[in-house]
C-alpha positions as CSV (number, residue, x, y, z in Angstrom):
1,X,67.0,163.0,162.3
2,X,64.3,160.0,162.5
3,X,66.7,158.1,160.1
4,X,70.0,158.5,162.1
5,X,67.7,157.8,165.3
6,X,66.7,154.5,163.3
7,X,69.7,153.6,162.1
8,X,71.9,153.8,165.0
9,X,69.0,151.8,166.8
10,X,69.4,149.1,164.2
11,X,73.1,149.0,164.7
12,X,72.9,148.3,168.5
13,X,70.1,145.3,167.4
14,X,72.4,143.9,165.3
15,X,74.8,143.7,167.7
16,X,72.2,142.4,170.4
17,X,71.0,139.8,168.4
18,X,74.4,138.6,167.3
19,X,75.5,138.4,171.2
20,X,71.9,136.6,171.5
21,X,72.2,133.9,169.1
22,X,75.7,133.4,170.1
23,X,74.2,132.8,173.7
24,X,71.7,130.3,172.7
25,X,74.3,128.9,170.5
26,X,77.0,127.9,173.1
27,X,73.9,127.2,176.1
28,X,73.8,123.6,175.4
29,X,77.5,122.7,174.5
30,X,78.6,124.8,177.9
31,X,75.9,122.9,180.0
32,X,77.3,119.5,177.9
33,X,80.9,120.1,179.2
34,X,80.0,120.7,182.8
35,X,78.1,117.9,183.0
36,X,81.0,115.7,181.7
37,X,83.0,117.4,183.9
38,X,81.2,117.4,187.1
39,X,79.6,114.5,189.2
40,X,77.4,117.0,191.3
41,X,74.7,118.9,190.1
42,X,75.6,122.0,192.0
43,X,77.7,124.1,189.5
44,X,75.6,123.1,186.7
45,X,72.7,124.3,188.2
46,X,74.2,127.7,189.3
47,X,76.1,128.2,185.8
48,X,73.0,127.3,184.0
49,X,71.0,130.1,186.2
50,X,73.3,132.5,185.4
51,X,72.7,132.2,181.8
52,X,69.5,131.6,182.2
53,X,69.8,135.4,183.9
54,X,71.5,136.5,181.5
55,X,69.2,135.6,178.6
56,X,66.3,137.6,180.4
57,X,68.1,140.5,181.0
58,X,69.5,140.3,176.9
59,X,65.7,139.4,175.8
60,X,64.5,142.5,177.8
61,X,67.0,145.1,176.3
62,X,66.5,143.3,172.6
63,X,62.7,144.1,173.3
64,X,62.9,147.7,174.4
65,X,65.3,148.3,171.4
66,X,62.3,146.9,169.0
67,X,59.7,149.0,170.8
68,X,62.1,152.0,170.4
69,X,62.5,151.2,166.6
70,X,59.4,150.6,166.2
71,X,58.0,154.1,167.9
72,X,61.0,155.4,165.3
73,X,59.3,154.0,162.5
74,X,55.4,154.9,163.4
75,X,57.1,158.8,163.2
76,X,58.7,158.6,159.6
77,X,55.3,157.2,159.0
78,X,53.3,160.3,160.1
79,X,56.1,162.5,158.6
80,X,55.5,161.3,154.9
81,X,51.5,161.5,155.7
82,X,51.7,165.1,156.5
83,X,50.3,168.2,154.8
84,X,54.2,169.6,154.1
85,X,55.4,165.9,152.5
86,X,54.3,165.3,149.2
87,X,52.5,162.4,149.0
88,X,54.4,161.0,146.1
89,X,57.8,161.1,147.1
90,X,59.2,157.8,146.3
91,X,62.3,158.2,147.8
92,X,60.5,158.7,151.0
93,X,58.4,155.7,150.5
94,X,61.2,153.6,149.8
95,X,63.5,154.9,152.8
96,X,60.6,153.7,155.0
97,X,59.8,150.7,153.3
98,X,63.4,149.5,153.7
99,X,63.6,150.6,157.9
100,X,60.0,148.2,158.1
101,X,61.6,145.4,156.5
102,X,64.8,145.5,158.7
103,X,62.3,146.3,161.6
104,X,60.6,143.1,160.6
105,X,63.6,140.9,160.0
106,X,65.0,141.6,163.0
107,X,62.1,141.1,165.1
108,X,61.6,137.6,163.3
109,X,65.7,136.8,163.9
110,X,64.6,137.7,167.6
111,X,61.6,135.7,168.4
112,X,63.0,132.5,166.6
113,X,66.7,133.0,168.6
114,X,64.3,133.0,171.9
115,X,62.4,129.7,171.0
116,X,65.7,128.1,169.8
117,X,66.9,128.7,173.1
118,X,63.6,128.0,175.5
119,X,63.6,124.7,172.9
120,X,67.0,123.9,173.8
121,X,66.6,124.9,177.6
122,X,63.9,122.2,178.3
123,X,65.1,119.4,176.3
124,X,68.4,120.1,178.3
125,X,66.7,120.2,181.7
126,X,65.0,117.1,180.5
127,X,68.3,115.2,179.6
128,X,69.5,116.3,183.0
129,X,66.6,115.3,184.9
130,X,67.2,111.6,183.4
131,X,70.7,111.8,183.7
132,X,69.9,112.4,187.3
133,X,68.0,109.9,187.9
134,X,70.1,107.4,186.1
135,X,73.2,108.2,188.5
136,X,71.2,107.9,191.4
137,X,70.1,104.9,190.5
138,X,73.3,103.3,189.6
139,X,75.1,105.4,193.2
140,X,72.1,103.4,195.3
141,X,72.1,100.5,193.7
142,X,75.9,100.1,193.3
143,X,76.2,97.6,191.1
144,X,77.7,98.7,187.6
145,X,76.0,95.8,185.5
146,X,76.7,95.6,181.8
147,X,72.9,96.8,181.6
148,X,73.2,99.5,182.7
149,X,76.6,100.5,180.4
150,X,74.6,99.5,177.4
151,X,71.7,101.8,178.8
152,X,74.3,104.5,179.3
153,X,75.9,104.2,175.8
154,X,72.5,104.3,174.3
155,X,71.9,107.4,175.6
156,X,74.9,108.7,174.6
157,X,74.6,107.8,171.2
158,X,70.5,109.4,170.8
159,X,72.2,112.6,172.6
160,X,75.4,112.7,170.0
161,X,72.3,112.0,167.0
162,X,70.2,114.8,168.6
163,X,73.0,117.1,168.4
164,X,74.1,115.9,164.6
165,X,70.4,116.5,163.8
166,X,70.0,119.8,165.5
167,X,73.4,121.0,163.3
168,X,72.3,119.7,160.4
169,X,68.9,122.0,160.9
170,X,70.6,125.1,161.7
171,X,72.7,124.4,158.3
172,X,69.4,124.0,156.3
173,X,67.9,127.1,158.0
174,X,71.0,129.1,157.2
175,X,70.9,127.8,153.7
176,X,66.6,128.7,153.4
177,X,67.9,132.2,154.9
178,X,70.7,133.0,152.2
179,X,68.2,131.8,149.4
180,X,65.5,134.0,150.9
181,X,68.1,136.6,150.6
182,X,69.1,135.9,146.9
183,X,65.7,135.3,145.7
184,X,64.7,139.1,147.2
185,X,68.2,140.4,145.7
186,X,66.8,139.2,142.1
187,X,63.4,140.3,142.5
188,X,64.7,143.6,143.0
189,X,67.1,143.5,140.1
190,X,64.4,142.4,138.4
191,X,62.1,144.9,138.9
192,X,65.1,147.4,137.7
193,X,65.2,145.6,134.6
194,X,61.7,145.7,134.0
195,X,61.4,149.7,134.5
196,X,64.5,150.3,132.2
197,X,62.6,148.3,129.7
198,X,58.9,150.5,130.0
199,X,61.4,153.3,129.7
200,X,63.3,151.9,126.8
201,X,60.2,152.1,124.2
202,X,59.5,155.8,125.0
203,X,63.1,156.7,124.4
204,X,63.0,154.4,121.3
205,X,59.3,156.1,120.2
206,X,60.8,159.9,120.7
207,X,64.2,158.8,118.9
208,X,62.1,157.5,115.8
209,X,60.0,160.3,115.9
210,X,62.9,162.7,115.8
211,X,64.1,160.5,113.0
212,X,61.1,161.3,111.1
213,X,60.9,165.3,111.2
214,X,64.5,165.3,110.1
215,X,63.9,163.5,106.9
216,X,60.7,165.4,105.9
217,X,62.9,169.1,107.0
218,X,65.5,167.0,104.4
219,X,62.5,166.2,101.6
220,X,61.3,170.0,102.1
221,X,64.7,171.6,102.1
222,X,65.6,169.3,98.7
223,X,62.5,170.3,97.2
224,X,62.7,174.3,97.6
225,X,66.8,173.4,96.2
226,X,65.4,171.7,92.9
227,X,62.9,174.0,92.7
228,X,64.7,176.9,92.8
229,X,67.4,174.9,90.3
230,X,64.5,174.3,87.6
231,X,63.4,178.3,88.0
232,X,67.1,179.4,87.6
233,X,67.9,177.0,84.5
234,X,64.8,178.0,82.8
235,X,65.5,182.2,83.6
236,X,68.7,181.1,82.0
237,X,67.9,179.9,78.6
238,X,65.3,182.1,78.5
């Protein structure tokens, strides 16, 4: 029951913290296009509170869901300690082993998808507070100078290398994460490999040993044959 409790728990994270990262994924390209979009800062601002809302209220369920599993987890804990368990059940062990892990992966996926997006929240509140200030600026002074286009383009291009730079990490982390992945798929295949092969010399010691009784039960059975054959050729020439 603790299992299917834990594993339908871990389903409904998965799904939460897909929906997450897809939030803080899309946050700064949305907040990008209504900026382009829009001269005024008043949609922005409500559009950008609403998904500020809705990344508190997804942070808060993502949490209780963690606390849930983790409560899930403490009790197959104290159900392999108890008196009725036995103490060595590997299967056991390794059942809760693997429902830690996921416990722990998915609290790390969560806390780095949160500071991606608080990351990603400020330096876009900072680009907008400049942007800001840059159109007021050129509305009150009113004079479009080539200056100020050059200023403008600048910008534009460190915001267009920010985002290049910011892809390029997420491709590098996703890369570290698959290798992470392969690297714990091997260690466990080798591990496999390494108990077959402490199993392999017993097998190989009881075969040989085997081996051995049959050819002395073959020396003893030949000698009682000849012996019998010498006693029977000598009763009959005698």
């Amino acid at each position: 029951d603790l299992r299917k409790q834990a594993r339908q728990l871990e389903n409904e994270l998965d799904l939460k913290l897909v929906s997450f990262s897809k939030l803080c994924t899309s946050y700064s390209s949305s907040r990008d296009g209504r900026r382009d979009r829009y001269s005024s800062d008043t949609t922005p601002l409500l559009n950008g509170s609403s998904q500020d809302r809705m990344f508190e209220t997804m942070a808060v369920e993502i949490e209780q869901l963690l606390g849930k599993l983790t409560g899930i987890n403490d009790k197959m804990a104290e159900y392999t300690n108890s008196a009725g368990v036995p103490s060595l059940n590997a299967a056991l062990m390794h059942t809760l082993q693997r429902h830690r892990d996921i416990l722990q992966d998915y609290t790390h996926e969560f806390h780095k998808t949160k500071a991606n997006f608080l990351a990603i929240r400020e330096r876009e509140n900072l680009l907008g507070s400049v942007r800001k200030d840059i159109e007021s600026y050129k509305s009150g002074s009113g004079v479009n100078n080539r200056r100020t286009e050059l200023f403008l383009k600048e910008h534009e291009h460190l915001r267009n290398s920010d985002r290049l730079i910011e892809e390029t990490i997420s491709i590098a982390m996703a890369t570290k994460e698959n290798m992470t992945s392969q690297r714990g798929m091997l260690k466990s295949i080798q591990s496999k490999m390494n108990t077959l092969a402490n199993r392999f010399p017993a097998v190989n010691s009881l075969i040989q040993r085997i081996n051995l009784r049959k050819r002395r039960d073959s020396f003893i059975l030949g000698g009682v044959i000849g012996v019998c054959t010498i006693l029977l050729l000598l009763y009959a020439f005698h």
